[in-house]
C-alpha positions as CSV (number, residue, x, y, z in Angstrom):
1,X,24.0,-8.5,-3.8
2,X,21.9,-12.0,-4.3
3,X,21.5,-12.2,-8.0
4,X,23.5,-10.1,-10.8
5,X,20.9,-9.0,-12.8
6,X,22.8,-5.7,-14.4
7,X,25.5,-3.3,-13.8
8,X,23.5,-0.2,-12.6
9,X,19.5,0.6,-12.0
10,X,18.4,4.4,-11.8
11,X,15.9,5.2,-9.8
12,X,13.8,8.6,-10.9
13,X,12.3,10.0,-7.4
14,X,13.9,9.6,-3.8
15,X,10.6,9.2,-1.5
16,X,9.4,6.2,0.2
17,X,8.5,4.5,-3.1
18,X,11.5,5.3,-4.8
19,X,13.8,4.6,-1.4
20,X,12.0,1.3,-1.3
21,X,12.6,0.3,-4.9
22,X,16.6,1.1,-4.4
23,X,16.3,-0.8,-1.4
24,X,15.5,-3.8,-3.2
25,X,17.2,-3.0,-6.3
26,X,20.4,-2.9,-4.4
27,X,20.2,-6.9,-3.8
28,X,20.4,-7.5,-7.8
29,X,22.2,-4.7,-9.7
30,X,26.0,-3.2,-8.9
31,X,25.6,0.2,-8.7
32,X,21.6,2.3,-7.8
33,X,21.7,5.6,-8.2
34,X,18.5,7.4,-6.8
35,X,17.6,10.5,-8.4
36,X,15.5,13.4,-6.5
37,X,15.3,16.9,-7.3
38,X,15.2,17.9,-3.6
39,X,18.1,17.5,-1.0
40,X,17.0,14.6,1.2
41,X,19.4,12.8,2.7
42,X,19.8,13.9,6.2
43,X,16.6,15.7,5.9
44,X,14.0,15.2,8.3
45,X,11.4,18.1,8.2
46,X,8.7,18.6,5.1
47,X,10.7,19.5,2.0
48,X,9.3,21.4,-1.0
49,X,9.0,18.6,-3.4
50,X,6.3,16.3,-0.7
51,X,4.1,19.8,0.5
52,X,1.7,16.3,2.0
53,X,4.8,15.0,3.9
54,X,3.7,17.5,6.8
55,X,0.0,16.1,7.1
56,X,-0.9,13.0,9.2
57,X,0.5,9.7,7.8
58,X,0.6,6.0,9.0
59,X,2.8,3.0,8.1
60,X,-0.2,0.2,8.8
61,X,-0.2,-3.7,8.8
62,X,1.1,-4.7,5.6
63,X,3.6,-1.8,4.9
64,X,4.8,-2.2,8.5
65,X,5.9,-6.2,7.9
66,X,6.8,-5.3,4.7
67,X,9.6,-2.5,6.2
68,X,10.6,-4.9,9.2
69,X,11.3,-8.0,6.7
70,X,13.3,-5.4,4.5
71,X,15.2,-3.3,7.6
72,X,15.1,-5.8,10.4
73,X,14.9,-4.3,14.0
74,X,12.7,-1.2,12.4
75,X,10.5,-1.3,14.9
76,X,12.3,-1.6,18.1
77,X,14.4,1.2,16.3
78,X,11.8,3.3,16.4
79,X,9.8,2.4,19.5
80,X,13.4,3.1,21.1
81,X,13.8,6.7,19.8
82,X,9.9,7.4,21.2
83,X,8.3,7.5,18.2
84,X,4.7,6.1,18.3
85,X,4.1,2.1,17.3
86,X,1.5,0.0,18.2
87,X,-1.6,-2.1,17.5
88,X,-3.8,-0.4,14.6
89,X,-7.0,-2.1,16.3
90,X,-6.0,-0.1,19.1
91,X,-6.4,3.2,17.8
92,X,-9.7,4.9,19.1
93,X,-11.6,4.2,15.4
94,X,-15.0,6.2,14.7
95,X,-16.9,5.2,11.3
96,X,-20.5,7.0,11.0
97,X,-20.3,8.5,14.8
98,X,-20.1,5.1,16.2
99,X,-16.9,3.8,18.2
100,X,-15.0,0.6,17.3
101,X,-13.8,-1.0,20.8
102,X,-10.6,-1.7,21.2
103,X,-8.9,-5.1,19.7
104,X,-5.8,-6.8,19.4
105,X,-5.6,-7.4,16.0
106,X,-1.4,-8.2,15.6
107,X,-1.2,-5.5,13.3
108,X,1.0,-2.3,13.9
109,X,0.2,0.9,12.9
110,X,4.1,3.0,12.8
111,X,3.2,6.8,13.2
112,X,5.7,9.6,13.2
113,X,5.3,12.2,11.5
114,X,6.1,11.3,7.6
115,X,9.5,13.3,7.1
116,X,10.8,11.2,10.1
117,X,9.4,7.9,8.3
118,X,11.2,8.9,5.1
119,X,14.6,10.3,6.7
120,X,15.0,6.8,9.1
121,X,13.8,4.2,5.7
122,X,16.4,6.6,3.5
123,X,19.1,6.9,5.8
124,X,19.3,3.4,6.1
125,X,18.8,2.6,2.2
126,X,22.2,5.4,1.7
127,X,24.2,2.8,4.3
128,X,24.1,0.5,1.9
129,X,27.7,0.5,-0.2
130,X,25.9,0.3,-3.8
131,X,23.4,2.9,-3.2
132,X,24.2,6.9,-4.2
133,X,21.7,9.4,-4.1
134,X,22.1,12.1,-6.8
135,X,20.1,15.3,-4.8
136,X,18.9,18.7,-6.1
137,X,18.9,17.0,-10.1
138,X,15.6,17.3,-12.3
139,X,14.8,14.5,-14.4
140,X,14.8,16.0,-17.7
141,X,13.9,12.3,-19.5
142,X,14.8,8.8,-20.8
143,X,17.0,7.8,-22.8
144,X,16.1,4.8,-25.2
145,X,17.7,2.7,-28.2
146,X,17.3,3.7,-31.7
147,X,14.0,1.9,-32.2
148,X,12.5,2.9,-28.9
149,X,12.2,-0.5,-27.8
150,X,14.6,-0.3,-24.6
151,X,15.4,2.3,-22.2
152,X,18.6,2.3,-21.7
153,X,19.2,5.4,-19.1
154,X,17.8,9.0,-18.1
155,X,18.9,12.3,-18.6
156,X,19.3,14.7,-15.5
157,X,20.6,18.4,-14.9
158,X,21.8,19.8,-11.9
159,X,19.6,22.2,-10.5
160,X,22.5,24.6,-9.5
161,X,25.7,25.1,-11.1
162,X,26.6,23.5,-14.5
163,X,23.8,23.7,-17.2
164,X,24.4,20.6,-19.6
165,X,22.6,17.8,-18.8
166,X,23.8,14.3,-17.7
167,X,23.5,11.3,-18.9
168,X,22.5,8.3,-16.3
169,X,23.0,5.0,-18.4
170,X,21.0,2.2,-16.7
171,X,19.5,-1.5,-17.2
172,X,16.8,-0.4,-15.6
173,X,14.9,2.7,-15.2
174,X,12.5,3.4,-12.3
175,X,10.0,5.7,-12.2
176,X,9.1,6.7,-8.6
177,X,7.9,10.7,-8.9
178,X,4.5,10.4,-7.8
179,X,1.6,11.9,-9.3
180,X,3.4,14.1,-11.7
181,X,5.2,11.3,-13.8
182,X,5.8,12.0,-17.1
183,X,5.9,8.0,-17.8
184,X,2.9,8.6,-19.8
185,X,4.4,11.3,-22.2
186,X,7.4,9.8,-22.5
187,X,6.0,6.7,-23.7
188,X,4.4,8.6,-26.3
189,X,7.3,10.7,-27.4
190,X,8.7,7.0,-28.1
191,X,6.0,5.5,-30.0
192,X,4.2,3.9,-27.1
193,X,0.5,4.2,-26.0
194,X,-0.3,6.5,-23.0
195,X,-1.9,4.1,-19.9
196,X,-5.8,5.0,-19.8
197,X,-6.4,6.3,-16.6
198,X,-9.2,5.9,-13.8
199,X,-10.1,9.6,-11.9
200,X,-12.8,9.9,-8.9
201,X,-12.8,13.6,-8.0
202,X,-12.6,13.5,-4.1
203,X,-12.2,17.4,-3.9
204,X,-10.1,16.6,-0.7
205,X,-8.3,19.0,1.6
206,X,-6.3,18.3,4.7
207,X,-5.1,21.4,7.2
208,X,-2.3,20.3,9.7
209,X,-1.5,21.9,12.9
210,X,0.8,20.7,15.6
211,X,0.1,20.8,19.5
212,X,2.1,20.4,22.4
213,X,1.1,17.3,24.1
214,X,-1.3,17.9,27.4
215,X,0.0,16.1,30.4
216,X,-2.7,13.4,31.0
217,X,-3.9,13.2,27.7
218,X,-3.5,10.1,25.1
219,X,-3.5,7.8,28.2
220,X,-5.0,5.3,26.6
221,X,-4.7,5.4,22.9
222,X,-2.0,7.3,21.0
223,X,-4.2,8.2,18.1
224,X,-7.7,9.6,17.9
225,X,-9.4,9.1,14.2
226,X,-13.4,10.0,13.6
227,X,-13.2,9.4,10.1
228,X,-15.0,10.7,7.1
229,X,-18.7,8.8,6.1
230,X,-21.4,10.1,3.7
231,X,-23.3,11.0,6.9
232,X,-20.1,13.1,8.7
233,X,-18.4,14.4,5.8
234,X,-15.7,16.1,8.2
235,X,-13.3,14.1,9.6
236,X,-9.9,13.9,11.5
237,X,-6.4,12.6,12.6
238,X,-5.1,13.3,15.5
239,X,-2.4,11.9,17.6
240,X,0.6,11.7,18.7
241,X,4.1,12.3,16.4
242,X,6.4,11.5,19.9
243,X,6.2,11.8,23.1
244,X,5.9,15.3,23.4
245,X,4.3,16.5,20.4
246,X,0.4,15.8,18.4
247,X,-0.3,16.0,15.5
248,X,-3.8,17.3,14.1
249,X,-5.3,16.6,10.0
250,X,-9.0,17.8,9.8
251,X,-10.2,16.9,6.6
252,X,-13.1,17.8,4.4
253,X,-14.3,17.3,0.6
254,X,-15.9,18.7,-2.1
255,X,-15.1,22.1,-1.4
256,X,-15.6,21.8,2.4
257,X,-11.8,22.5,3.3
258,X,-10.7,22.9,6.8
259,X,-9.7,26.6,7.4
260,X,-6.6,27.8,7.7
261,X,-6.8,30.3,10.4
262,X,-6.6,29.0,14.2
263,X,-10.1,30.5,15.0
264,X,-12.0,28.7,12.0
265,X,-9.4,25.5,12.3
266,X,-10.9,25.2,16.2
267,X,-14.6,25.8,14.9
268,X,-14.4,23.0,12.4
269,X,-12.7,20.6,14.8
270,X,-15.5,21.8,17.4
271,X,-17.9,20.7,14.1
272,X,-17.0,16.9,14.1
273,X,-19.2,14.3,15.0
274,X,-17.9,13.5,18.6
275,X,-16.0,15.5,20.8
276,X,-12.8,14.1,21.4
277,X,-10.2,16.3,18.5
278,X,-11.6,19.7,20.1
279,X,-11.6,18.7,23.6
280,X,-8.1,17.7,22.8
281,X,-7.0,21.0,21.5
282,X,-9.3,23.8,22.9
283,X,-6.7,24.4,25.5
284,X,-3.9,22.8,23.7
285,X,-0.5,24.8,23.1
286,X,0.1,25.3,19.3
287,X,3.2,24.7,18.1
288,X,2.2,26.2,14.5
289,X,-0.3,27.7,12.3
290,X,-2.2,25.5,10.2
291,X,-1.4,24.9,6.9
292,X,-3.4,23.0,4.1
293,X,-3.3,20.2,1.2
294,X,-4.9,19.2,-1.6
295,X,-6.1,16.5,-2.9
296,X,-8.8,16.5,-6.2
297,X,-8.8,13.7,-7.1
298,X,-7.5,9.6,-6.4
299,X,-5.7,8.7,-10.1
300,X,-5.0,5.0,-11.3
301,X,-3.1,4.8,-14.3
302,X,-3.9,1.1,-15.9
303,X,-0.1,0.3,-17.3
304,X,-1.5,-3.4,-17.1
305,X,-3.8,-2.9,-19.6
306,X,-0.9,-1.6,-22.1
307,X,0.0,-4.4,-25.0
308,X,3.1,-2.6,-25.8
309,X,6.0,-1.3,-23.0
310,X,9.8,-0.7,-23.4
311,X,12.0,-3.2,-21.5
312,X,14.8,-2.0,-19.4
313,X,11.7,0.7,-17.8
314,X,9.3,0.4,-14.4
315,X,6.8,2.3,-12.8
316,X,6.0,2.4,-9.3
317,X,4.1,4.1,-6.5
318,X,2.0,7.0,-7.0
319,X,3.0,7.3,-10.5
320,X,1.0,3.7,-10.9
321,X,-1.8,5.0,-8.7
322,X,-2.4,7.7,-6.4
323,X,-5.0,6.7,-3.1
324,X,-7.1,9.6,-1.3
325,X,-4.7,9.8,1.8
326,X,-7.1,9.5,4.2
327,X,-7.3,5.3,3.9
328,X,-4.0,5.2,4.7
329,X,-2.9,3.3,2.3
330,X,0.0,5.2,0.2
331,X,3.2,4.5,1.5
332,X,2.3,0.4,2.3
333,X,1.0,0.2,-1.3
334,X,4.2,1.7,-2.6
335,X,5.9,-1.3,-0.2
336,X,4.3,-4.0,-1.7
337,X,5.1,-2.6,-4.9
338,X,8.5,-3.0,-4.2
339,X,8.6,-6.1,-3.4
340,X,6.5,-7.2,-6.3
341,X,9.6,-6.1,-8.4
342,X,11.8,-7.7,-6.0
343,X,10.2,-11.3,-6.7
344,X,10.0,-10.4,-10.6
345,X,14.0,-9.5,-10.1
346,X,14.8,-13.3,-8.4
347,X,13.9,-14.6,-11.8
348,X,17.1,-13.1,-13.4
349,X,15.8,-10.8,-16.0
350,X,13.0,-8.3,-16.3
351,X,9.9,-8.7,-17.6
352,X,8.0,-5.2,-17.9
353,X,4.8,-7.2,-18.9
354,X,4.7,-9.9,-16.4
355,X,6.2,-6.9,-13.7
356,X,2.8,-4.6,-14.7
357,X,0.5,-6.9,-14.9
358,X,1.6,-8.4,-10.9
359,X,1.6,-4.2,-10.3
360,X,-2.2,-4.4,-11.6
361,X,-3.4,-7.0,-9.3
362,X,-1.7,-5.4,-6.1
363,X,-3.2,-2.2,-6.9
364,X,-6.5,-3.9,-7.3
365,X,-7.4,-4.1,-3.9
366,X,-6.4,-0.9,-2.3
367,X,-8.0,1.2,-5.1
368,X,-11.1,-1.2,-4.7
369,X,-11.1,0.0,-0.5
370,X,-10.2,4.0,-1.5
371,X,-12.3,4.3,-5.0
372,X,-15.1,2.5,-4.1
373,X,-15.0,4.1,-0.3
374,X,-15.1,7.4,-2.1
375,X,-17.8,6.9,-4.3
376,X,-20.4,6.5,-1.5
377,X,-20.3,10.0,-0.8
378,X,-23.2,12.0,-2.7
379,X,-21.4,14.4,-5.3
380,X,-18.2,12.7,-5.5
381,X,-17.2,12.7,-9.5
382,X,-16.5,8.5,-10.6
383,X,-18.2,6.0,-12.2
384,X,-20.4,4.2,-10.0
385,X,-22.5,0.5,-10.5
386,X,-24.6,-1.5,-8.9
387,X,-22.1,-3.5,-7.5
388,X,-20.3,-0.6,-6.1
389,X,-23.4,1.0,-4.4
390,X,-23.8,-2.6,-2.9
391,X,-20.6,-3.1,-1.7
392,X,-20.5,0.4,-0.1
393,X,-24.3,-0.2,1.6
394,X,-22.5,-3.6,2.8
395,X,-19.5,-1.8,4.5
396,X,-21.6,0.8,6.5
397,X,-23.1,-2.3,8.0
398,X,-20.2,-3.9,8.9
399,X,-18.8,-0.4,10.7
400,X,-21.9,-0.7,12.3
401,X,-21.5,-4.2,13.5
402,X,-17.9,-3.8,14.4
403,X,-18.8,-1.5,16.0
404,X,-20.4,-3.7,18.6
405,X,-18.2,-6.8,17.6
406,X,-14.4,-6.9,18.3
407,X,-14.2,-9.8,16.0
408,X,-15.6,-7.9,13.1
409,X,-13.8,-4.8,14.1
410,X,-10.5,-7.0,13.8
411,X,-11.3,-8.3,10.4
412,X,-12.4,-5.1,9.1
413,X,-8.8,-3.9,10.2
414,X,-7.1,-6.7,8.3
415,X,-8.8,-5.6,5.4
416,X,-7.6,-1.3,5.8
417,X,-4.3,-2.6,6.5
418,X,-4.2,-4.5,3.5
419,X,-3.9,-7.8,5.2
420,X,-7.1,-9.5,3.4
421,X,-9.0,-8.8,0.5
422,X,-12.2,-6.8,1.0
423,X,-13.9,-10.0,0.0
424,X,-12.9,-11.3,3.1
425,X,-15.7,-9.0,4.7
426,X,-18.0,-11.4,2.7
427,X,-16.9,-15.0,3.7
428,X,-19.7,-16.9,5.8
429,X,-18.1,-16.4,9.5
430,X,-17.7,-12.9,8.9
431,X,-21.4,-11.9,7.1
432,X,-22.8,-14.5,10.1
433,X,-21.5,-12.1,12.4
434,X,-23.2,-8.6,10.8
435,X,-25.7,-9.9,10.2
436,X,-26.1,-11.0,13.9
437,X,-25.0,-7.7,15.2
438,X,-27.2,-5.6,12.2
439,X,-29.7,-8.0,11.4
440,X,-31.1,-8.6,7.5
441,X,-31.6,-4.9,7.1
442,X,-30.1,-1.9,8.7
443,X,-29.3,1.8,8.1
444,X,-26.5,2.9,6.0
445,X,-24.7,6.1,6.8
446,X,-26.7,8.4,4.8
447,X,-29.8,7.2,6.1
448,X,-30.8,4.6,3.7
449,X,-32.2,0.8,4.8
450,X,-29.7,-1.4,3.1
451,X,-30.0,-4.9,2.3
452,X,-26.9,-7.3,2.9
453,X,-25.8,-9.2,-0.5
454,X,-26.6,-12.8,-1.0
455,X,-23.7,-15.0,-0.9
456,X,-23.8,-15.1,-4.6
457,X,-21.9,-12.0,-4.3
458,X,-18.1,-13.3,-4.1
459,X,-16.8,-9.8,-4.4
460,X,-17.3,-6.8,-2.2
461,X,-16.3,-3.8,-5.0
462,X,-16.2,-0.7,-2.8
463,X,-15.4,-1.4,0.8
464,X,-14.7,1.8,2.7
């Protein structure tokens, strides 16, 4: 432990978010006690309380530095035990039927399947000798001081065995249970106003089935991802989970789900935009039957925005902001978070305010990439602007010109894996470059001539 900053921190939700947050936690308070209603530690198949855990996942750029700085030796851990790692410009990327070449772009992409991410960040978060993980507990709700204005614990039951409810006093509360947090209506309950929250209604499903691996295959990529665009509204994830076994997500919106039964789940792969996901599978070996997910709708709750918040409390991952998955952006979001309350923590003290408002400007960009992304598709439910229809024309033209550009395809990387802003698509050297490869004007992917923004325009607001 660095810095004492209180006897004992609770942590409501043991996922990757609320793993993480313990992680770090662990460095400044005695005693972290991680809460889940589930039995997770030595778990590592899809449990009950994460149905999504079984679906494709991806630990990229960001999130993958951010996990080897935290756990050193995480990725030659991994690569060791034959899980798959490697470079995320090396993936074999399709935006609007057009292939992105291969690049070496310094980033990794780590890949297993996401119960294995969560049982190998968790097991080694429980070695540490000031974490406990209290399992199969609900989260009945906070505790606070007589004038609402700290939280000082959380009350929990067992979910088997004795009825009465416990009593978790803490210094710090953290809320990591996902999209269902009751954060909102607790701060209600104690006088607080509830976050305003952002909504675009992707209508998203995913459907899952595993393959045995076909000897030759994946020879020179180890993931295969034609991804959703106004113009291909289907897309997929397909690739390997180890060395033996693939994984494939086909995913559709707005009512267009992927179907659960082998014989449709093979027709809409066969539906994709380029070949490669059914030719992979058609004479593949299931391992499973398919099995679906859904997602209505990406939710940012603005806790930044709040004038009033309870000290001793903190919210983080999805119950901050919940991504559509397919950007890839969930788990290394919920990583950074973590560390944001690390830095705030190195101070001494917490500050909820200064804490939420850092949590706002981390969020800003990945919900920029995954809301604004979103919004370009025709019938998607958000609120849309001009600068937002602009910034989404802009992006199709850059996947067009990385497409033919490895140096564009590498920036446009850094910006998915949260490396650089999505203004960073807009900086001179980069627009020089689409605009060489696209020229002034160019087709978006709904079919629409596009112009590129001036440079005026400092901010791209809805890069896909």
């Amino acid at each position: 432990m660095r810095d004492h900053v209180g006897n004992r921190a609770v942590v409501l939700g043991g996922s990757v978010a609320g793993t993480l947050a313990a992680r770090v936690l662990a460095e400044f308070y005695h005693d972290v006690v991680v809460v889940d209603r589930d039995t997770v530690l030595g778990v590592s198949t899809a449990r009950k309380g994460t149905p999504h855990a079984r679906h494709a996942h991806g630990l990229h750029g960001r999130g993958h530095l951010i996990l080897e700085e935290l756990f050193p030796g995480f990725t030659e851990d991994m690569v060791r035990k034959g899980y798959p790692v490697g470079d995320l410009g090396e993936m074999r990327w399709y935006f609007n039927n057009r292939r992105l070449p291969y690049t070496k772009t310094g980033l990794l992409s780590v890949t297993p399947i996401r119960p294995i991410l969560e049982h190998e960040i968790r097991t080694r978060v429980a070695a540490l000798a000031n974490v406990t993980y209290l399992e199969r507990h609900d989260v009945l709700g906070l505790v606070s001081t007589a004038d609402s204005g700290r939280v000082v614990g959380a009350r929990v039951r067992p979910r088997e065995g004795a009825e009465e409810e416990v009593v978790l006093d803490a210094d710090l509360v953290v809320d990591a249970t996902g999209r269902g947090s009751r954060t909102p209506v607790w701060l209600e309950e104690m006088g607080y106003g509830r976050p305003a929250e952002e909504r675009v209604k992707i209508g998203l499903a995913y459907t899952t089935r595993f393959y045995r691996r076909v000897p030759g295959s994946f020879e020179d990529t180890w993931s295969i991802n034609p991804v959703a665009s106004p113009g291909h509204p289907r897309g997929a994830f397909f690739g390997l989970s180890d060395e033996d076994m693939c994984i494939v997500s086909l995913t559709g919106i707005l009512g267009d789900h992927p179907p659960t039964d082998p014989d449709g789940f093979l027709e809409f792969a066969r539906s994709l935009p380029v070949p490669d996901v059914y030719e992979g599978i058609k004479d593949a070996e299931p391992l499973d039957d398919p099995t679906s997910f859904g997602f209505p709708a990406s939710v940012r709750r603005r806790y930044e925005d709040l004038r009033r918040f309870p000290a001793g409390l903190a919210v983080l991952g999805d119950a901050v902001c919940s991504f559509n998955p397919v950007y890839g952006q969930g788990m290394s979001v919920a990583a950074w978070e973590a560390m944001t309350l690390r830095g705030h923590l190195r101070e001494g003290r917490f500050d909820p305010g200064a804490y939420l408002g850092a949590l706002g400007k981390v969020v800003d960009n990945p919900w920029q990439v995954a809301a604004g992304g979103d919004l370009a598709f025709p019938g998607v439910e958000g609120r849309r602007t001009a600068e937002t229809d602009m910034g989404n024309a802009y992006v199709s033209q850059v996947q067009d010109a990385a497409s033919k550009d490895p140096e564009v395809a590498k920036g446009f990387m850094r910006v998915a894996g949260l490396i650089d802003p999505p203004s960073a698509l807009m900086e001179p050297p980069m627009r020089a470059r689409v605009l060489r490869a696209c020229g002034d004007t160019t087709t978006s992917g709904g079919g629409v001539p596009v112009t590129v923004p001036r440079p005026s325009d400092k901010k791209l607001p809805g890069a896909a």
